[in-house]
C-alpha positions as CSV (number, residue, x, y, z in Angstrom):
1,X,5.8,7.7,21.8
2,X,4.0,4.3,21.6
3,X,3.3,2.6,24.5
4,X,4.8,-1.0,24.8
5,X,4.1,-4.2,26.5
6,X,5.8,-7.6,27.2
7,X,4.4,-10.8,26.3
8,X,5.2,-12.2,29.8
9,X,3.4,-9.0,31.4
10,X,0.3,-9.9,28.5
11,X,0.3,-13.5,29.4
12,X,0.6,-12.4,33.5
13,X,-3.4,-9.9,32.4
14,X,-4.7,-13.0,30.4
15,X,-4.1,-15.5,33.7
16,X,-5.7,-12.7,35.7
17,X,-8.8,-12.9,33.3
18,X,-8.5,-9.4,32.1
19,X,-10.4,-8.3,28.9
20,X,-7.7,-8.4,26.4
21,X,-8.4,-7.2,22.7
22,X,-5.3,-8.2,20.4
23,X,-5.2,-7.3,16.5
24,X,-2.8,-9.4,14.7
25,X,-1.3,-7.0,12.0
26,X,0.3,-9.3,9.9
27,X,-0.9,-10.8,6.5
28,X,-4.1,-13.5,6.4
29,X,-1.3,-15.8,5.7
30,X,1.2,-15.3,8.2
31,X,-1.9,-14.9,10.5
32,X,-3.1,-18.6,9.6
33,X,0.5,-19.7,10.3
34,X,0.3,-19.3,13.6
35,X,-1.2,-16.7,15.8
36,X,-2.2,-15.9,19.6
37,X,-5.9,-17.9,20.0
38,X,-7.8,-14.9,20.8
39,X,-6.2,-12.5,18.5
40,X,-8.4,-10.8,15.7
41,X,-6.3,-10.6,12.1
42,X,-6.7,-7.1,10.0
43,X,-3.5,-6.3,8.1
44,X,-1.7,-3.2,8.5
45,X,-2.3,-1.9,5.2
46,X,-6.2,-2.5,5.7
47,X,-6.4,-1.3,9.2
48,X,-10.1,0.2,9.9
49,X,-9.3,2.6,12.9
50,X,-13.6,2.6,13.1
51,X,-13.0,-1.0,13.6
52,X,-10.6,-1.2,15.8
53,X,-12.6,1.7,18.1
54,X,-15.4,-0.4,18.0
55,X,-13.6,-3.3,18.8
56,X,-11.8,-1.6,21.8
57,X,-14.6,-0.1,23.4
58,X,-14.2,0.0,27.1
59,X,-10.4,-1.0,27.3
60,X,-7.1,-0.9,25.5
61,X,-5.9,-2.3,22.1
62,X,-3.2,-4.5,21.9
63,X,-1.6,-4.8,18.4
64,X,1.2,-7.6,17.4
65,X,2.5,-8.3,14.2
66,X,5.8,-11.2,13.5
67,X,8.5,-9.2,15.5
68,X,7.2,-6.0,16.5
69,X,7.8,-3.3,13.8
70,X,4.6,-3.7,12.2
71,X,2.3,-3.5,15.2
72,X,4.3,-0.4,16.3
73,X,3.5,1.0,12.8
74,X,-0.3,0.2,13.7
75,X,-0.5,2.2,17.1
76,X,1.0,4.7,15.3
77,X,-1.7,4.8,12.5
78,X,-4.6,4.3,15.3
79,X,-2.7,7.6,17.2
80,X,-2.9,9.6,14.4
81,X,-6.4,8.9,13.8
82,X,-7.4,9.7,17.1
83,X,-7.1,6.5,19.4
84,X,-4.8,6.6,21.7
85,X,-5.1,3.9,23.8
86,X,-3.2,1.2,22.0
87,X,-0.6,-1.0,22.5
88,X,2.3,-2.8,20.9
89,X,3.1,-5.9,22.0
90,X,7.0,-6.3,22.4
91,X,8.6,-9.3,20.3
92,X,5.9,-10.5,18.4
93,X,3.4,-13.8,18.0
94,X,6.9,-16.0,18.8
95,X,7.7,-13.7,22.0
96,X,4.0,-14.6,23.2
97,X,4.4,-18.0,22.6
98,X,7.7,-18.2,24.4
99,X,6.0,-16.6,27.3
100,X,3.1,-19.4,27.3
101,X,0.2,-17.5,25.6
102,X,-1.9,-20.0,23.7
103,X,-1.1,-20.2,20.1
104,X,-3.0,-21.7,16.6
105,X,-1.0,-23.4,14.5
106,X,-2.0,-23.8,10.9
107,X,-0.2,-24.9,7.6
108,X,3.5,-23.1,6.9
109,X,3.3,-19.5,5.3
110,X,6.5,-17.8,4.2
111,X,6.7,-14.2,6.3
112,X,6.6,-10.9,4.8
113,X,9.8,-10.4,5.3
114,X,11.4,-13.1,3.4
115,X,9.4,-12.3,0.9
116,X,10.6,-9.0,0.5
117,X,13.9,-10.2,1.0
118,X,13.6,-12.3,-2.2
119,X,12.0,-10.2,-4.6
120,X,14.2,-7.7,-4.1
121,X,17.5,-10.2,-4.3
122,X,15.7,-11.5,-7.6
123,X,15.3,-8.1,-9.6
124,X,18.9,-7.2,-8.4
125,X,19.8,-10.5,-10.3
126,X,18.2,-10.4,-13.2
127,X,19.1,-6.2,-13.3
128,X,22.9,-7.9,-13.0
129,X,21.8,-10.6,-16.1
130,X,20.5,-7.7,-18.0
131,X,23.4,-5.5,-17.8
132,X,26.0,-8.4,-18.6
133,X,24.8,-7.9,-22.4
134,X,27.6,-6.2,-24.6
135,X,26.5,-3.4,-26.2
136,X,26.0,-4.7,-29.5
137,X,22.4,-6.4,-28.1
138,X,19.7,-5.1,-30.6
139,X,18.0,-3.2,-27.0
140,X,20.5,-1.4,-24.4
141,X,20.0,-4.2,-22.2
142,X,23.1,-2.9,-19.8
143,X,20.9,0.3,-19.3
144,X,18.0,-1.1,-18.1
145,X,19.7,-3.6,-15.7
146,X,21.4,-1.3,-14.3
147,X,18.7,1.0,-13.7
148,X,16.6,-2.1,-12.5
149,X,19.4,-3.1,-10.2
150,X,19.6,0.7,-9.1
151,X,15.8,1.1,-8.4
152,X,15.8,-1.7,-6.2
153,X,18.7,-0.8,-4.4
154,X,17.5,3.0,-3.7
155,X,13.9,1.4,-2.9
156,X,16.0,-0.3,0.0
157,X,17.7,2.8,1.4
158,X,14.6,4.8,0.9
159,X,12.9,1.7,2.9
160,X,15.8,2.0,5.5
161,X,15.4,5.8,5.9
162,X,11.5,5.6,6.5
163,X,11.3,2.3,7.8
164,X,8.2,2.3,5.2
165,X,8.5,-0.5,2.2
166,X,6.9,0.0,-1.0
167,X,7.3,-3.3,-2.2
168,X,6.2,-4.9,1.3
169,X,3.0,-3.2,1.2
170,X,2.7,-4.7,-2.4
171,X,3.5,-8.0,-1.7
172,X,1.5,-8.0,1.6
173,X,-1.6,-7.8,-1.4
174,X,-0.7,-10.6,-2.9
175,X,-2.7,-13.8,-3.4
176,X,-1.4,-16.1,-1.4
177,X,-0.8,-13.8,1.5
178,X,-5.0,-13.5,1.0
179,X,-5.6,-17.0,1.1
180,X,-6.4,-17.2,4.5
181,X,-9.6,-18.6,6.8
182,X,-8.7,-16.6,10.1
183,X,-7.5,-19.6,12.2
184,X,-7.8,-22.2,9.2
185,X,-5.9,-22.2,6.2
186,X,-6.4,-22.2,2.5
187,X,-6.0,-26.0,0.9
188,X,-3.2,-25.7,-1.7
189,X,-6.1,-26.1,-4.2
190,X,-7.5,-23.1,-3.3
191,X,-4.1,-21.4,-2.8
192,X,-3.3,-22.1,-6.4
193,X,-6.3,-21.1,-7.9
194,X,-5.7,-17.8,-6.0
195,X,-2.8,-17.1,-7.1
196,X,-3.4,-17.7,-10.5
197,X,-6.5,-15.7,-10.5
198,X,-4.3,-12.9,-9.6
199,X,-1.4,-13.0,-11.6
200,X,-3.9,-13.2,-14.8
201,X,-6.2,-10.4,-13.1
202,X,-9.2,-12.9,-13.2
203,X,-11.6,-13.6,-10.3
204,X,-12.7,-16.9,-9.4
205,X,-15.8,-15.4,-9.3
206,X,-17.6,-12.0,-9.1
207,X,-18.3,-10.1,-6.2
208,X,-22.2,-8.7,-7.0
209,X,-23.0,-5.8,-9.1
210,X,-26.1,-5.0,-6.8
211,X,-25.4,-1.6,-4.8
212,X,-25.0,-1.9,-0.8
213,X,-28.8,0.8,-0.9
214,X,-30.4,-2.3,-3.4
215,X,-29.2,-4.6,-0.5
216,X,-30.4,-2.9,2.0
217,X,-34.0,-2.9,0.4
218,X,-34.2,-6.0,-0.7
219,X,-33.2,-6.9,3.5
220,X,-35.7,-4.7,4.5
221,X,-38.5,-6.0,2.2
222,X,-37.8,-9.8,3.2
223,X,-36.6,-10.9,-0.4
224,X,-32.7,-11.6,1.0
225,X,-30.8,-12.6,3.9
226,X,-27.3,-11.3,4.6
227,X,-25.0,-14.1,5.5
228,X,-21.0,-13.7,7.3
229,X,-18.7,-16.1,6.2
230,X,-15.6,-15.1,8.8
231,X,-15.0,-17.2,11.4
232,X,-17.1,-17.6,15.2
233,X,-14.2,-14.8,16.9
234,X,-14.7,-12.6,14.1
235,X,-18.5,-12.6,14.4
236,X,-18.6,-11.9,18.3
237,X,-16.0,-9.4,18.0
238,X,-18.8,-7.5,15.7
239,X,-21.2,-8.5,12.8
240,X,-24.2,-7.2,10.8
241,X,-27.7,-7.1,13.1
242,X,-29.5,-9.6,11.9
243,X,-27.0,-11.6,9.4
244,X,-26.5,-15.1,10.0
245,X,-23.5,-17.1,10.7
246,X,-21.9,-19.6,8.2
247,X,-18.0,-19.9,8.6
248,X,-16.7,-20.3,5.5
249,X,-14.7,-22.9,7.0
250,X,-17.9,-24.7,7.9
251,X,-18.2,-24.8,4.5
252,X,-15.1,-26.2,2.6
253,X,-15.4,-29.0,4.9
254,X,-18.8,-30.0,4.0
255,X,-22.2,-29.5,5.2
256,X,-25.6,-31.9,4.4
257,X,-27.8,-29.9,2.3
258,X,-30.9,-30.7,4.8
259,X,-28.8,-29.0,7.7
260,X,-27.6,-26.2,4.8
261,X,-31.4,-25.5,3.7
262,X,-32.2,-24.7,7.8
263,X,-29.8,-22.1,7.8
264,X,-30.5,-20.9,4.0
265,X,-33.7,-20.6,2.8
266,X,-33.7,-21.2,-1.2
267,X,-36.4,-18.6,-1.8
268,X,-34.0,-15.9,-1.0
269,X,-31.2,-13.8,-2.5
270,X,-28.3,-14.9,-0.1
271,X,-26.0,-11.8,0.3
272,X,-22.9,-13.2,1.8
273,X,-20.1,-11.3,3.4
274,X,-16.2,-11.3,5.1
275,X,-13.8,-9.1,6.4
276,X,-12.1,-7.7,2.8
277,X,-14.0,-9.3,-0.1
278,X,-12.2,-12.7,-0.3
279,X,-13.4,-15.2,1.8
280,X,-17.0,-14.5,0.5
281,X,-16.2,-15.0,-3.1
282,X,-15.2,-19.0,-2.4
283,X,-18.4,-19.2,-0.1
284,X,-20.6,-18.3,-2.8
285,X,-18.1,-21.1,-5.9
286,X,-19.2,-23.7,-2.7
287,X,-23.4,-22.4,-2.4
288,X,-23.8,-21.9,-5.8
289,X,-23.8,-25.0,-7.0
290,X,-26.2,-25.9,-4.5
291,X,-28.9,-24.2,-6.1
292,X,-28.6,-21.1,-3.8
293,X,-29.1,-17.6,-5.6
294,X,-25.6,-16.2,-3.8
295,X,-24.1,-12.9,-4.2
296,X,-20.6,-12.2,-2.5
297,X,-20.4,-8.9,-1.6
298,X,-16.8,-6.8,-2.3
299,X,-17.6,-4.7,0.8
300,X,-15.8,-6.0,4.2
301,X,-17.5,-5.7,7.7
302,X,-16.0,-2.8,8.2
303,X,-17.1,-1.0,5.0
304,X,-20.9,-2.3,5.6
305,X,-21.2,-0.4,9.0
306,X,-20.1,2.5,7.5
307,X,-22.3,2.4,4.9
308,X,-25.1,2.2,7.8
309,X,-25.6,-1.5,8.2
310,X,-25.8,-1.8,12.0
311,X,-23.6,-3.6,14.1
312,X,-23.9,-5.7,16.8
313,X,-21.7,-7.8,19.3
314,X,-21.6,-11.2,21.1
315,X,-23.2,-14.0,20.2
């Protein structure tokens, strides 16, 4: 059984000042919607239980998602991996809101749910278009509509059964439920670019070909920095000893290149990292340019430690 609380009993700990640790569940984008202001964002289907250990070191951790079935399907994850003491929060981001828990507002994101909602109503459509061909159609176009159209339809009982969707956890991988920057959005630039990078299967850029041992060398022998590009609550929540700090948010709004070159020296391979591989790969399109010799790395936070990098926390 997963233990539960209310938002009114989590707003009641935060007044008391008690250490709270909160992982928001739901996609980047939903996440950039709107979310509680000291909540960390991993989605479900990325969910690092060493992460989340390391982040809850010394105290409970409270998950949340939209309404409540996703961060339920998070304590159960972090259960069956060994740590127990976690928490769903009842009702979701809105029920914490209601309850007066500080919230960040960002630009409009359409939920997960929806989502689902109308990808599955449009292939049931266009399985119904199919099918309405008449059977002297060069292809059996009634056959494969209707199998479209039945597909979907089992995929939603099979979804109902389980309470575990297939094309959810699809979608949730989607571009433009990526195109997130923690508690800032995406500009609809950006957004599009996404998106079309990943219907074509193109990258806006590379992530580096240089192993995470050829990193670690060239750190050790002085000939590269390592540099985050997640956001300030990110960073104390956990980050690379010895990286340095540039938000990638920082970034997009523009920094002078004098300030820039005090942070990054020019002399330097600049290994640049996020949480999953996406946020680094627009901080290196804005560096670049700048003359910097950057190299976004596909590896997350979470993947670095385990790969031996060590950690650190605070400030």
């Amino acid at each position: 059984m997963v233990a539960t609380i209310s938002p009114t009993t989590l707003a009641d700990l935060r007044r008391r000042g008690e250490k709270l640790t909160l992982v928001d569940v739901r996609t980047p984008a939903e996440f950039g919607e709107v979310h509680v202001d000291f909540a960390h964002n991993m989605p479900l289907d990325r969910l690092d239980p060493q992460w989340i250990a390391t982040l809850g070191a010394g105290g409970p951790v409270y998950f949340v998602c939209r309404s409540g079935g996703r961060s339920q399907k998070a304590c159960e994850q972090m259960i069956a991996a060994g740590i127990r003491d976690v928490i769903s929060v009842e009702g979701g981001t809105a029920a914490c809101e209601a309850a007066g828990i500080p919230v960040v507002r960002g630009r409009k994101a359409m939920s997960l749910e929806r989502q689902v909602r109308i990808a599955a109503g449009t292939l049931v459509a266009i399985g119904a278009a199919l099918a309405a061909f008449g059977p002297e159609a060069p292809v059996n176009w009634q056959a494969i509509g209707a199998g479209l159209a039945g597909f979907v339809g089992c995929g939603l009982v099979f979804a109902g059964i389980t309470d575990t969707c297939g094309m959810a956890m699809l979608i949730a991988r989607m571009p433009w439920n990526q195109a997130c920057r923690t508690a800032k959005t995406c500009t609809p630039a950006v957004l599009l670019a996404l998106a079309c990078g990943g219907f074509c299967g193109t990258a806006l850029a590379e992530h580096t070909k240089d192993s995470l041992d050829t990193v670690k060398r060239a750190v050790a022998e002085q000939k590269a920095i390592i540099v985050d590009v997640r956001e300030p609550e990110e960073w104390q929540a956990g980050h690379v000893q010895g990286a340095r700090l540039l938000p990638l948010s920082t970034l997009e709004k523009g920094v002078n290149p004098q300030e820039l070159a005090r942070v990054l020296p020019k002399d330097k391979i600049i290994y640049c990292h996020c949480l999953m591989g996406g946020r680094c790969v627009d901080a290196a399109a804005i560096l670049a340019p700048l003359g910097y010799d950057v190299r976004p790395l596909k590896p997350g936070y979470p993947q670095l430690v385990r790969a031996g990098f060590p950690a650190a926390v605070g400030p």
